[in-house]
Structures are given as structure tokens and as C-alpha cells.
N, C-alpha and C positions, 0 to 999 in steps of 0.2 A: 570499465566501470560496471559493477552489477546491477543489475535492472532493479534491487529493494533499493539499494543507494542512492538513485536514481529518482524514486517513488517517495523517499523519506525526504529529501531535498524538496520536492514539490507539494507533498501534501501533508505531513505529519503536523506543521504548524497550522496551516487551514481547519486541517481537523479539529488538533486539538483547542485549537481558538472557540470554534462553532462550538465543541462540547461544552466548551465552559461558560459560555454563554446563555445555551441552554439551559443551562444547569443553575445560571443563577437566577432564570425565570422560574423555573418550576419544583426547585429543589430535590430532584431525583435525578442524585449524582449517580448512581448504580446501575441504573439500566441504561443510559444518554451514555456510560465510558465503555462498558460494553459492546454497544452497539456503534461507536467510534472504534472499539480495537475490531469489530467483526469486519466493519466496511475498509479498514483497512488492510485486514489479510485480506479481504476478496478482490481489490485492486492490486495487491504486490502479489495473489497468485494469476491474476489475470492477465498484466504485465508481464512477468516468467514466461508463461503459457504462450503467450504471442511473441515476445523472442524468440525461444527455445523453438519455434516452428521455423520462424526468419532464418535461425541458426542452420536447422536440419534443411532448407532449401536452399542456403545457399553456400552448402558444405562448409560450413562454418566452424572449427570445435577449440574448446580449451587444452584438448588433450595432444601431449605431443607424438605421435605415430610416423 
């Protein structure tokens, strides 16, 4: 399973739920969805980042050799 797969199952509805919430307190849909899609690459590169380390320690690879 890939680690975005992974991140999209657990947070993309929380996210986007909270945005839209926000959103309908204060009416500034534009910068609340951006700032929903920023914190969401910054978790699904943070996530990659900490696999991809697990992986290279524990001789881990996709590739077949």
C-alpha cells in the first residue's frame, strides 16, 4: 500500500470537513482550501520521508534486483 493511500484514507475527509467548516464561519473559501491542500502535502511528504528512511534501514525496496 502506498504511504499517500494511506494518508488520503485517514485525513483528506477530516481535512476537508474542517475546511469547510471554516469556511462557512468566515467566508474565505481561498485561502482556508489552500492552506488545507498545503498541510496536506506537508503530511503525505512527511509520511514518504519517514517510510522511505524505514525502507532504506531495513533493506527494504520495490525494485526487483
Amino acid at each position: 500500500m502506498k504511504d499517500s493511500s494511506l494518508l488520503a484514507i485517514i485525513s483528506v475527509h477530516e481535512l476537508s470537513k474542517n475546511g469547510m467548516l471554516y469556511v462557512s464561519k468566515t467566508f474565505a473559501a481561498f485561502p482556508i482550501y489552500i492552506s488545507v491542500a498545503l498541510l496536506y502535502l506537508a503530511l503525505t511528504m512527511g509520511i514518504s520521508r519517514v517510510l522511505n528512511y524505514i525502507e532504506r534501514r531495513l533493506g527494504v525496496s520495490d525494485r526487483n534486483e
